[in-house]
C-alpha positions as CSV (number, residue, x, y, z in Angstrom):
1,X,-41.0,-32.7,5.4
2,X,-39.6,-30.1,2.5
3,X,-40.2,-27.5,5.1
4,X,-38.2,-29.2,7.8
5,X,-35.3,-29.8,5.3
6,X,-35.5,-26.3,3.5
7,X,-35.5,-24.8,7.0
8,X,-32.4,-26.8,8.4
9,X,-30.5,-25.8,5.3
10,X,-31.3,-22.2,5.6
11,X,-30.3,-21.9,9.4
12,X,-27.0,-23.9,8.3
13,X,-26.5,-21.3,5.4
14,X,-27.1,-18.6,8.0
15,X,-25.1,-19.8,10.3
16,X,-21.9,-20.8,7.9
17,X,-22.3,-16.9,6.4
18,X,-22.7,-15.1,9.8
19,X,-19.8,-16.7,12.1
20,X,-16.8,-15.0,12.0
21,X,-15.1,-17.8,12.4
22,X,-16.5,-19.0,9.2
23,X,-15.0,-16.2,7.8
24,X,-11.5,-15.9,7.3
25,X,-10.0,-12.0,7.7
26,X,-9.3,-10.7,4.2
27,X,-7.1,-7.6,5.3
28,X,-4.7,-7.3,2.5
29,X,-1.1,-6.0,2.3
30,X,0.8,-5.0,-0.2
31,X,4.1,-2.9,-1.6
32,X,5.1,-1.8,-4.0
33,X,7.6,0.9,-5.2
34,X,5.9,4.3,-6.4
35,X,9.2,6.5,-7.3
36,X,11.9,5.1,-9.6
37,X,14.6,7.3,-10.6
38,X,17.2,5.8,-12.9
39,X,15.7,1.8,-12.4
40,X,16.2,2.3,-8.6
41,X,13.2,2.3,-6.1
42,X,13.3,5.4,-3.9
43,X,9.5,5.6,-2.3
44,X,8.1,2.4,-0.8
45,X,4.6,2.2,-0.7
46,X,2.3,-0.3,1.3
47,X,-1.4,-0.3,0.4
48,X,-3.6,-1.7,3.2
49,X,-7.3,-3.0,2.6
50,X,-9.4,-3.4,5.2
51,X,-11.8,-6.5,5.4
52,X,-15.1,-6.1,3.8
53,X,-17.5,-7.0,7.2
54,X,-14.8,-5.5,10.1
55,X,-13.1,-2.6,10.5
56,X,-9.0,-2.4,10.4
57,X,-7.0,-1.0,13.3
58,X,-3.0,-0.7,13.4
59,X,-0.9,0.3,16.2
60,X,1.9,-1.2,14.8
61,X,3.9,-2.1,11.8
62,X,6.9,-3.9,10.7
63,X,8.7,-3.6,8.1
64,X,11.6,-5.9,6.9
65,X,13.4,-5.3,3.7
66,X,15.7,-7.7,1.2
67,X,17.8,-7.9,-1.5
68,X,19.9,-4.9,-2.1
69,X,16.9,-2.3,-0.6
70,X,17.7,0.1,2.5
71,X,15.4,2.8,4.3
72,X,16.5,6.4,4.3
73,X,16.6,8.5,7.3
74,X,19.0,6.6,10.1
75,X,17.7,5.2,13.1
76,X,14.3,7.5,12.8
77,X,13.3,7.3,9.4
78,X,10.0,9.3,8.6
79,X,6.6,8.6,6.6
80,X,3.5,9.4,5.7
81,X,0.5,7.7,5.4
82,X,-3.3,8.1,5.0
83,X,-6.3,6.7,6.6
84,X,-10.2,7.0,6.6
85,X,-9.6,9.7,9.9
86,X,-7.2,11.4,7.8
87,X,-10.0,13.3,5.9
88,X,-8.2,13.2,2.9
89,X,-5.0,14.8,4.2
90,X,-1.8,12.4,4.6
91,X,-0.3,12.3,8.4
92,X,3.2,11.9,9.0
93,X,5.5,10.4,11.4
94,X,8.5,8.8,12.7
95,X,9.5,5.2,12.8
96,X,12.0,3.8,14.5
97,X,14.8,1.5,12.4
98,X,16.7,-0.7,14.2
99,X,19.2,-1.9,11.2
100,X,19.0,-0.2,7.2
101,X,16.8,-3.0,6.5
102,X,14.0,-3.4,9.2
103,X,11.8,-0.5,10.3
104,X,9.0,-0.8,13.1
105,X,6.3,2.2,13.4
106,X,4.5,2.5,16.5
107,X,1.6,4.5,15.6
108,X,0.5,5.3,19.2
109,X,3.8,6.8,19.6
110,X,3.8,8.8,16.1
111,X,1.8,10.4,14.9
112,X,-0.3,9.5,18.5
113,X,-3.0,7.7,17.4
114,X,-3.7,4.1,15.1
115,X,-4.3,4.1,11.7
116,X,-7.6,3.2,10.9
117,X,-9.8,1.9,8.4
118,X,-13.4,1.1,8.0
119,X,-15.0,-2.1,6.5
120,X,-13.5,-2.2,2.8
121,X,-12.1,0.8,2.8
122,X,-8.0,1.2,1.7
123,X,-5.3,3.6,2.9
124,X,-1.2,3.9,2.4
125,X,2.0,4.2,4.1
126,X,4.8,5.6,2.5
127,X,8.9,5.5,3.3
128,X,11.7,6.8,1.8
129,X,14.1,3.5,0.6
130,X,17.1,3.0,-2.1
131,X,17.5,-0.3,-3.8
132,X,17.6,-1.6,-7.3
133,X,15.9,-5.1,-8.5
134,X,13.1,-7.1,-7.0
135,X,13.6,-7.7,-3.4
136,X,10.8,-9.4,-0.8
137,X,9.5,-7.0,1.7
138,X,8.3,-8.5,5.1
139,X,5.1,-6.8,6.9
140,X,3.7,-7.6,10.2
141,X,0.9,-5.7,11.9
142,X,-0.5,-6.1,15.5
143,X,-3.9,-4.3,16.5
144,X,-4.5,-2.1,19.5
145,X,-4.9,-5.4,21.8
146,X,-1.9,-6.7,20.7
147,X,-3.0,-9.5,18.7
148,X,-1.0,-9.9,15.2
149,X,-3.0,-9.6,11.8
150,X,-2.5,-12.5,10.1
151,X,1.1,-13.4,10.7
152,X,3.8,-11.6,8.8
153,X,3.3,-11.5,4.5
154,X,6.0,-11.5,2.3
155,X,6.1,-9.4,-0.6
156,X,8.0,-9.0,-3.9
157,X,8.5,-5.7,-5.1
158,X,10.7,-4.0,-8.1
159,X,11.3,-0.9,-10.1
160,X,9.0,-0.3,-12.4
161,X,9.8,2.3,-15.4
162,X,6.5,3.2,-17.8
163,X,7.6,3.3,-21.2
164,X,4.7,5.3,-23.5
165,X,3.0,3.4,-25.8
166,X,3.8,3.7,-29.6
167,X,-0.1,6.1,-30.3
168,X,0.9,8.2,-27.6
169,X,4.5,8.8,-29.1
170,X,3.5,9.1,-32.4
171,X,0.5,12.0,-30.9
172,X,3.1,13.6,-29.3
173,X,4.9,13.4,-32.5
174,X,2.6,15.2,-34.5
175,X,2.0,17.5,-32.4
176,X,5.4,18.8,-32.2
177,X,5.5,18.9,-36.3
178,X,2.3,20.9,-35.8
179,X,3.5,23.4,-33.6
180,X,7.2,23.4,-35.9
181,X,5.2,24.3,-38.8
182,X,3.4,26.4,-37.1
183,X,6.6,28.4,-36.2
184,X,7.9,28.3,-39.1
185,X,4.7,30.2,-40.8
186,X,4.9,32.8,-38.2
187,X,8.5,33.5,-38.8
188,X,8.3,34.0,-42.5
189,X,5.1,36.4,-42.2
């Protein structure tokens, strides 16, 4: 009877772990601005993370931008991005932006082929944008059958600036007395 039951609940186990429907697709989006000059945000970039059991597969991406943010370039704004078939070496292309604050890239069309991704594995896409403050960014992505990924994620994004932490100030502080006393030995010899 303790083999029946220990049996049953290891083909329900089994069964719960293996059906993908049991599973719910863990590709993961997010933005987040990589070049700040003067408090503004002028590189957004979107890290993608492919599901741990399933490859990923793009052929398209949309992009929709709020607050006061804005992609650069005009109706063809370009990117670049990076993949697992990238070999290390970012692609580029050309989107296509119907309004300053929505952008759609049709990877079929440029570069000519989808970005992909193996199980667990993470890649990029980077655009050129201006905005200042936090602002939600909207992605959608469809696969190569057309089917969407998970219905469109919002994001909030905003400039980030590092400030240096007081040890590494006060090492770059004594350094610079270091080398000014150093100097200053040199010139009086």
């Amino acid at each position: 009877m303790h083999i029946r039951r220990l049996r049953a609940a290891a083909l329900a186990l089994a069964a719960l772990l293996l059906a993908p429907s049991a599973r719910a697709s863990a590709q993961t989006f997010n933005a987040r601005c990589t070049t700040v000059v003067a408090a503004a945000c002028s590189q957004l970039t979107i890290d993608v993370v492919a599901d741990a059991f399933a490859p990923l597969s793009l052929a398209s991406l949309g992009v929709q931008l709020g607050g006061a943010y804005a992609f650069v370039g005009g109706a063809a704004p370009a990117f670049a991005g990076l993949d697992d078939f990238a070999f290390g070496t970012p692609f580029s292309g050309t989107a296509t932006a119907p309004s300053p604050t929505a952008l759609h890239v049709d990877f079929l069309a440029s570069p000519g082929f989808t970005f992909e991704l193996a199980p667990g594995s993470a890649g990029w896409l980077r655009f050129d944008v201006l905005g200042t403050g936090a602002a939600p960014v909207t992605i959608a992505a469809a696969d190569p059958d057309g089917g969407t990924l998970g219905g469109p994620r919002t994001i909030t994004v905003a400039p980030t600036t590092t400030t240096p932490e007081p040890a590494s100030a006060a090492l770059l502080g004594a350094g610079l007395l270091a080398l000014a006393g150093t100097l200053r030995r040199r010139a009086r010899a």
